[in-house]
C-alpha positions, -999 to 999 in steps of 0.1 A, spaced: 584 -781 -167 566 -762 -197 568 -767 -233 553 -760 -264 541 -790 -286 534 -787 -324 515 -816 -336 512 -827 -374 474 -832 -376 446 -826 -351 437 -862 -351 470 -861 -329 452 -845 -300 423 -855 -277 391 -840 -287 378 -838 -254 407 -820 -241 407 -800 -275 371 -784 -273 372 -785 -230 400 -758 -238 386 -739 -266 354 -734 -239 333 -725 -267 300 -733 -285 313 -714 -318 313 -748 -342 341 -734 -360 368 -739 -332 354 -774 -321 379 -803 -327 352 -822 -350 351 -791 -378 386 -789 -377 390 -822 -382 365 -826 -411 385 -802 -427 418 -821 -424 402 -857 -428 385 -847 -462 413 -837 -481 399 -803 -479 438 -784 -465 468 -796 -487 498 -789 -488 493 -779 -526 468 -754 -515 494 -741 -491 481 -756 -455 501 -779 -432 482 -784 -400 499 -776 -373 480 -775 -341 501 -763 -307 495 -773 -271 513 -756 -241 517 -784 -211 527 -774 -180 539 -807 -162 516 -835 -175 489 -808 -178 478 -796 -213 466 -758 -204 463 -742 -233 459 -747 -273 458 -727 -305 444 -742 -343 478 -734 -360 487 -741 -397 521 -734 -415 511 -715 -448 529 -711 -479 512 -684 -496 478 -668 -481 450 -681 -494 420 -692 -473 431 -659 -450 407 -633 -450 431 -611 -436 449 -599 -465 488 -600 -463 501 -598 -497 515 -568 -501 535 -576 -472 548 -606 -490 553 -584 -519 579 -561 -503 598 -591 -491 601 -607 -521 613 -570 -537 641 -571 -509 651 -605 -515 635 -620 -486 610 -650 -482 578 -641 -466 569 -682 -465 562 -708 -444 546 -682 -421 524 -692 -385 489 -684 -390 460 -692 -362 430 -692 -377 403 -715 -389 411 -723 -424 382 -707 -449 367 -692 -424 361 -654 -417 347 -658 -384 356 -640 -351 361 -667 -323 385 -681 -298 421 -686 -307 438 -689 -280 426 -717 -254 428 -722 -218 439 -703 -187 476 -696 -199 470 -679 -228 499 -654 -226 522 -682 -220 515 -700 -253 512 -664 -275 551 -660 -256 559 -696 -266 539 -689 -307 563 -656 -309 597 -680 -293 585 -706 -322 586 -682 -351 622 -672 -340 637 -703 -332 623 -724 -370 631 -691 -386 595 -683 -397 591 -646 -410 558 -643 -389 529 -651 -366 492 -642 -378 464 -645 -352 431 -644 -375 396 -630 -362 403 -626 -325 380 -623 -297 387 -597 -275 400 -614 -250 428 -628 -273 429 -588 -284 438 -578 -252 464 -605 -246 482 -595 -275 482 -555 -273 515 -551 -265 549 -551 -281 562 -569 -302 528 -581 -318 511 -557 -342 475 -547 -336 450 -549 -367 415 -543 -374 385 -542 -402 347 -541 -404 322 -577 -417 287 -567 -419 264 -585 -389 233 -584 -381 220 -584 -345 190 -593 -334 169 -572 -309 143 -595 -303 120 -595 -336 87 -613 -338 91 -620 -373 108 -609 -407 81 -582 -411 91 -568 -377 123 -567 -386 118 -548 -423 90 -524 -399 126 -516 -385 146 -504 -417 135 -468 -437 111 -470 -464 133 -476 -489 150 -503 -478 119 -525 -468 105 -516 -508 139 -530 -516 140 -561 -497 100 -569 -512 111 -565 -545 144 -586 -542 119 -614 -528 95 -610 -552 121 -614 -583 134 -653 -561 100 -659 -561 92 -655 -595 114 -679 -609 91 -705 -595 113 -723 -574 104 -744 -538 126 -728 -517 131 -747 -486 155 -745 -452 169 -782 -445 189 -792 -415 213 -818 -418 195 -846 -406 166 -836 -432 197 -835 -459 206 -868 -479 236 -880 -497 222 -871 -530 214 -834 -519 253 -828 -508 263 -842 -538 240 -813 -555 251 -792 -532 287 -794 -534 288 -797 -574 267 -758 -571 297 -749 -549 324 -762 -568 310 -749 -604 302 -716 -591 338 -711 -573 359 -727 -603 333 -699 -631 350 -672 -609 383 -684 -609 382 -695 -573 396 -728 -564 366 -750 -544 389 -759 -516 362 -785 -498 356 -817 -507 326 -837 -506 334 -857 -479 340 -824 -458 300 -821 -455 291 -852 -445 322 -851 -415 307 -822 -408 272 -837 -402 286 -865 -384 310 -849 -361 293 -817 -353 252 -828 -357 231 -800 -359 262 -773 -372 251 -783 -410 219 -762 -426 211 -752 -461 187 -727 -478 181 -745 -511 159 -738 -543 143 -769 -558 126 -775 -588 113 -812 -599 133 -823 -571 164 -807 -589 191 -781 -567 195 -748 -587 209 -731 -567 216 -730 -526 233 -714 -496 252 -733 -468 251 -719 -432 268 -733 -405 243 -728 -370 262 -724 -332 243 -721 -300 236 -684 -300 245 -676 -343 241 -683 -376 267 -683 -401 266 -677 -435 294 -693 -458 290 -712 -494 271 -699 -521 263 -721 -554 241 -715 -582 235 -734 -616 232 -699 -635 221 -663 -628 187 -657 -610 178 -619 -602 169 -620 -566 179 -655 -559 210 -648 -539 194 -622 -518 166 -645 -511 187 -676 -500 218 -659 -486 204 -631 -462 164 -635 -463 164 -673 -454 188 -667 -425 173 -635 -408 137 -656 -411 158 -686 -394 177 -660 -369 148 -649 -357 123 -682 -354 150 -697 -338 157 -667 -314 194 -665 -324 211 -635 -318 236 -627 -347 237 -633 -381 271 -633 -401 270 -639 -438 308 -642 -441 334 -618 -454 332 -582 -473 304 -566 -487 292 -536 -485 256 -541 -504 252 -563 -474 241 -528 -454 210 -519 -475 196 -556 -462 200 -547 -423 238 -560 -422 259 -531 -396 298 -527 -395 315 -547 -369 351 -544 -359 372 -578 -365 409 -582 -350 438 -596 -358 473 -593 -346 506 -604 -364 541 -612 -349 569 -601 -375 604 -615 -367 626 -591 -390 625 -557 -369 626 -538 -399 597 -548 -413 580 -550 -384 586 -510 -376 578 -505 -414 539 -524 -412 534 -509 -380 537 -476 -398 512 -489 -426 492 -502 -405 482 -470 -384 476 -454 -417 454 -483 -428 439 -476 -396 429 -442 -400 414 -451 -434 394 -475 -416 382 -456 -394 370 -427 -423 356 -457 -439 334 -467 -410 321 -430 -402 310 -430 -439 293 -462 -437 274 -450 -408 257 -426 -427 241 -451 -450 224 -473 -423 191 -488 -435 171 -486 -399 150 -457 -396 159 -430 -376 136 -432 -345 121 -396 -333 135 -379 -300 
């Protein structure tokens, strides 16, 4: 016998059998971020998130998993869906609760569907937005794996570009700006020239270097700098030090210090083979400073620590001139109504085609030189 179960929290499910399933190193995906999240306070149901985590069991045998959440609006997404919701709501139809699979807050490509029956549970996903009445099913930042298992009918194929950079193999940062055109490497030496002038100690701490009192500086830089832009600072306190305890090692900062004071830093979450960039916080405006902590200090950390990608999170195109390339992020979306399913496809083709424009123009700007024949 086989059957879909929806739990209510991720605390619900074994976090051995969890992360055996997700067979991954990516933190993100791991049963201890996910349940950071939850445990802090840091998904409400006033911010639209109601965990909802789904296992496939096949006899007493859980075989796969997804990290689902019922949504209520789509913030938190990355994957932008509004004007979807828009023409339901013009045609007198409600767009939420909708399924989405994703990490919550995070723009990350990664694993979401788990285990060896993967088409079985996106079959069973599509059967549970039908049966509760859902108007959809949104798979966030798929691998390509997961891309492949859902190219076909009825889901809807999507893609974009996030700016990553690889690493070849660079000795240090001054191999890697040897790498870019002249212009860009003057660029880069000027940025770091303006962050150091401010006269700040700027240091790299892991989390076990990292006390109470600097996450409580931290997170008050990245609550005051999301709430001046009119951004609500979905995690908690408590979320980073859940995070140090349950995934040790995952937790780094790039901080600027001065009289043993935070002014400003960048948060970075570290997996086996990447570094990902995520929170930004800042007590003011400092020319240079944001450069120098949010893409600097991570390619110097990339490459001491021999990691081999660098993702600094979502949008961006300034993120080029600093050695940042387009690469291709998937999604794919289950729409119940046929309707409006045929109608999105439609759109998205044509968003599609755009994209693809887009990326051929962005090639033209690359900041590497162009090696000779």
């Amino acid at each position: 016998m086989s059957e879909l179960l929806v739990h209510s929290t991720i605390s619900d499910v074994d976090a051995q059998t969890w992360d055996a399933l997700a067979g991954s190193d990516q933190p993100f995906v791991r049963h201890g971020f996910l349940s950071a999240l939850e445990d802090s306070g840091s998904l409400r149901r006033e911010l639209g998130w109601s965990p909802m985590p789904l296992l496939w069991r096949e006899g007493k045998a859980v075989v796969a998993a997804a990290p689902g959440y019922l949504k209520t609006n789509s913030h938190g997404e990355f994957v932008f869906d509004w004007a979807w919701a828009d023409a339901y709501a013009r045609h007198g139809l409600d767009y939420y609760p909708k399924l989405l699979v994703a990490v919550p807050y995070s723009p990350v490509t990664g694993p979401r569907l788990f285990g060896p029956r993967r088409g079985e549970l996106a079959v069973a996903i599509r059967q549970l937005v039908d049966r509760s009445k859902l108007s959809s099913a949104h798979l966030n930042f798929l691998t390509l794996e997961d891309a492949a298992t859902l190219a076909h009918d009825p889901w809807l194929p999507r893609f974009d570009w996030q700016f990553h950079l690889h690493n070849p193999g660079y000795r240090d940062f001054q191999d890697f700006l040897d790498g870019l055109n002249g212009k860009k490497r003057k660029n880069i030496r000027q940025e770091r020239g303006q962050a150091q002038r401010h006269g700040f100690e700027i240091v790299w701490k892991s989390d076990i270097e990292l006390d109470e009192a600097d996450l409580d500086a931290m997170h008050a830089l990245y609550s005051d700098t999301f709430e001046r832009k009119g951004n609500t600072p979905a995690l908690t306190r408590s979320f980073f030090s859940l995070l140090r305890e349950r995934l040790p090692g995952s937790l780094h900062v790039a901080g600027a210090w001065r009289q043993r004071r935070l002014h400003a830093v960048a948060v970075f979450i570290r997996g086996a083979n990447a570094l990902y960039g995520r929170y930004w916080g800042s007590d003011a405006d400092y020319a240079g400073l944001h450069f120098e902590l949010c893409y600097y200090q991570g390619i110097e950390h990339l490459i001491a620590n021999r990691l081999t990608r660098f993702e600094p999170g979502a949008q961006g195109e300034h993120k080029i001139a600093r050695g940042f390339l387009p690469t291709r992020t998937r999604s794919a979306h289950y729409v119940r109504h046929s309707g409006f399913r045929t109608a999105i496809r439609h759109a998205l083709d044509r968003e599609a085609e755009s994209l693809r424009q887009y990326r051929a123009e962005l090639d033209t700007h690359s900041p590497y030189a162009k090696k000779s024949a």
